[in-house]
C-alpha positions in Angstrom: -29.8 -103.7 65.9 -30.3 -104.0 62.0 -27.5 -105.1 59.4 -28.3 -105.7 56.2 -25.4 -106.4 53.4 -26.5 -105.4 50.1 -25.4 -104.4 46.4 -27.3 -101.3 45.4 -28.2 -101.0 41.7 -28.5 -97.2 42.2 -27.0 -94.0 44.0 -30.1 -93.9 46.0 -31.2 -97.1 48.3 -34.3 -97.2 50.7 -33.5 -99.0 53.9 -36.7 -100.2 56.0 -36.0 -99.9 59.9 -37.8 -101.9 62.4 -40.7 -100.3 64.6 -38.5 -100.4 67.4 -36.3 -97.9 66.2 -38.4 -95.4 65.2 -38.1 -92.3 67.1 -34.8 -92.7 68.2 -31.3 -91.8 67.3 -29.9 -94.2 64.8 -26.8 -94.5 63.6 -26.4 -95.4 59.5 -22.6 -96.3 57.8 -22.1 -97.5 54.8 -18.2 -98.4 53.3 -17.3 -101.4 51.2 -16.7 -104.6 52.6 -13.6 -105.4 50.2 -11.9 -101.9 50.7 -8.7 -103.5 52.0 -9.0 -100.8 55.3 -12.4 -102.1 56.4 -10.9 -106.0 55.8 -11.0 -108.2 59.5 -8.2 -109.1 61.3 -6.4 -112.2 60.9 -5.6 -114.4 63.8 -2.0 -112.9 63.9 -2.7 -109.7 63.7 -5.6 -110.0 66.8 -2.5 -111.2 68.8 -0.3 -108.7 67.9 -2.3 -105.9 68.6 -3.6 -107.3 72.1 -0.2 -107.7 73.1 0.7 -103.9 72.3 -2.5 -103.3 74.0 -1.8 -105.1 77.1 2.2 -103.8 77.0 1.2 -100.1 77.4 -1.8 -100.9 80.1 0.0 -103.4 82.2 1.7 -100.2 84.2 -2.2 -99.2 84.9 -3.8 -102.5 86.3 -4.9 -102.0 90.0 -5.9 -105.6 91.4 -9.7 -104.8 92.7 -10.6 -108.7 94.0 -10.8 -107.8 97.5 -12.5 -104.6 97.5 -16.5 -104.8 98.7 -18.4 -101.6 97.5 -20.9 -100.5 100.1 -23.9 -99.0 98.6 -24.8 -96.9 101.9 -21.3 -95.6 102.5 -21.0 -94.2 98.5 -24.5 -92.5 99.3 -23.6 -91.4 102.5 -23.9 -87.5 102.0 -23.8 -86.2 105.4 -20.5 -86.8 106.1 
């Protein structure tokens, strides 16, 4: 992973990736880090929005502590 925070000077900006990355799909966004929709989330808010998150799953939980998965059984295409 790469992030680099920068001011550019200039509409066009050169960005060196690692060797690692080359050849593969990369993903490149750039917005501004005071635009207030891009600003983090206060304390407050992270509550308040995992408690609307766990309000509309808590009718989806399934309790899955006692189940064993067997490998041979799941692979078991004969049957």
């Amino acid at each position: 992973m790469l992030r680099q925070i920068v001011t550019p000077t200039e509409r066009q900006f050169t960005l060196q990736l690692p060797g690692e990355m080359l050849g593969k799909t990369v993903e490149i966004i750039a917005f501004e880090l005071n635009d207030p929709h891009n600003k983090p989330y206060s304390e407050n808010e992270k509550a308040l929005r995992l408690k609307k998150i766990q309000d509309i799953t808590k009718n989806s939980l399934v309790d899955l502590s006692d189940f064993k998965f067997n490998r041979n059984e799941a692979n078991n295409y004969d049957d």
